[in-house]
C-alpha positions, 0 to 999 in steps of 0.5 A: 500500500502506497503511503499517501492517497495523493501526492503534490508536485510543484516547481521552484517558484511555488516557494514550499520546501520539499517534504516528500513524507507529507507528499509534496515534491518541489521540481528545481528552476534554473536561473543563470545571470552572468556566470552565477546560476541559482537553482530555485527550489525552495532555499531562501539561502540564494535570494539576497545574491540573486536579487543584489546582481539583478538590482546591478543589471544583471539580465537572468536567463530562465530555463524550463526545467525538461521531462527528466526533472518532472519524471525525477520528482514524481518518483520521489513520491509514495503515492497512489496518484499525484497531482502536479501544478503549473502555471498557464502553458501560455507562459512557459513549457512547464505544463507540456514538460510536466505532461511528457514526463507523466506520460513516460511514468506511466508507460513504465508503470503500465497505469496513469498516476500523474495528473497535470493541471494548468493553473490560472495564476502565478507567483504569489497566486500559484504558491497560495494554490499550492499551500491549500492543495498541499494541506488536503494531501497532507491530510490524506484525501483520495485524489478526487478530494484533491483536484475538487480543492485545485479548481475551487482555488484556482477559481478563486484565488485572486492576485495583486502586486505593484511593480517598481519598474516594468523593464522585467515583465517587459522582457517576457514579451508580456508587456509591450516594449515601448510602453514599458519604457514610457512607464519607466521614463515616468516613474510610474510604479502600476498596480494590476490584478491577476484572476482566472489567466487574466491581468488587468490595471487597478492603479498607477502610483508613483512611489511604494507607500502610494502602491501600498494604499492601493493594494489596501484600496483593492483589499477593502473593494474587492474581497468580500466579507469572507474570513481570507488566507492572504499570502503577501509577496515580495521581491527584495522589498521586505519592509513594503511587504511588512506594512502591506501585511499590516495594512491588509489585516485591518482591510479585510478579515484574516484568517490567516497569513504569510509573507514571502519572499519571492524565488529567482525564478519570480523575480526575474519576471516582476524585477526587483522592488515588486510586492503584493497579495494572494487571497483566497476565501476561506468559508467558517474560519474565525478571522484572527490578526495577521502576523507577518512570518517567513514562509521557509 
């Protein structure tokens, strides 16, 4: 007998430490800025150094991690079915290499174990699913339980974050080039929401504590009286994560939070000096105060 029902993989940028005995596999990301590679799998002990050469102008390189490492990971597990997350295969191959690799664990198997599910989200969206779906494997659910958990938070896990610069996510092919650059040239720090795949502008600031009040703004509009699991992000900006925390716990009801840092792998993208939240609603829980802590 298998010692799980159902196991989690996840990648780097989910921000969870690997605890195979409770199920929950993490496939290393691979960031290379100059000569220096950091390798993202849930050690903060790399993130002050990638984030120290970013800031210096560095331009990271990401790599998506191939059907090996994926195939490695879910080996890992003593599970009798495994559930593996990514974010929008519109965005990176993780999805495609996630699938090739279960598809090649089950021709050696001679059954399907693996199921790989596309997730809306990312970033700080994507390390809130994987917390909430690591807990009902944890817990000992058949996967059926599990998936049940994957599409309620994937519907209704909402994301905001404020980005000091948009050179970063410009690179992606994400934002346009040019605008990017006349948002530099004005300073202007945008606020924008992510839910179900889609990202929209929710405000346009010009400094952090300006960002701030209109994370706070969107928390106090758009969450609704439901008690929230709220995970607060950053990208080397811990001091506007912690005010953020605190703003949001007076903002909407909490039930519980957490503040963490963001993997190279995020980074890379939002670029240095981004923060914001993920929050999912959380039916019958007593809402409590927030309390900034580490993730890991």
């Amino acid at each position: 007998m298998s010692a799980l029902r159902c196991g989690l993989v996840v990648d780097g940028s989910a921000a969870l430490v690997e605890d195979a005995e409770h199920g929950l596999a993490v496939v290393p990301l691979h960031i290379q800025i100059g000569e220096h590679e950091f390798v993202d799998a849930g050690n903060t002990g790399t993130y002050a150094a990638f984030y120290r050469e970013l800031r210096q102008g560095g331009t990271p390189t990401t790599s998506t991690p191939a059907p090996g490492e994926y195939l490695d990971a879910f080996r890992t597990l003593d599970a009798e079915h495994i559930v593996c997350l990514t974010i929008p295969a519109r965005w990176s191959g993780m999805f495609r290499s996630a699938t090739v690799a279960a598809e090649m664990l089950a021709e050696t198997e001679g059954r399907t174990r693996v199921t790989v599910v596309e997730t809306p989200t990312a970033i700080g969206g994507l390390a809130l699913v994987a917390r909430a779906v690591a807990e009902v494997c944890a817990s000992g659910a058949d996967v059926e339980t599990v998936l049940a958990r994957v599409r309620s938070a994937s519907s209704d896990v909402q994301l905001y974050g404020a980005l000091m610069t948009l050179t970063y996510v410009a690179r992606s092919g994400r934002v346009n080039a040019l605008i990017a650059g006349i948002s530099n040239s004005l300073h202007v720090r945008p606020v924008f929401r992510l839910q179900n795949g889609d990202p929209d502008r929710v405000a346009l600031t010009r400094t952090a504590s300006g960002a701030v009040d209109a994370l706070e703004r969107a928390a106090m509009e758009r969450l609704d009286s439901i008690p929230q699991w709220l995970l607060v992000y950053h990208a080397d900006a811990g001091e506007e994560a912690a005010a953020l925390a605190r703003r949001l716990s007076g903002a909407t009801r909490v039930a519980r939070t957490e503040v963490v840092e963001l993997s190279p792998i995020g980074g890379a993208y939002t670029g240095p000096g981004a923060f914001g939240f993920a929050a999912l609603p959380v039916d019958g829980a007593p809402p409590r105060d927030a309390a900034a802590s580490p993730a890991f």
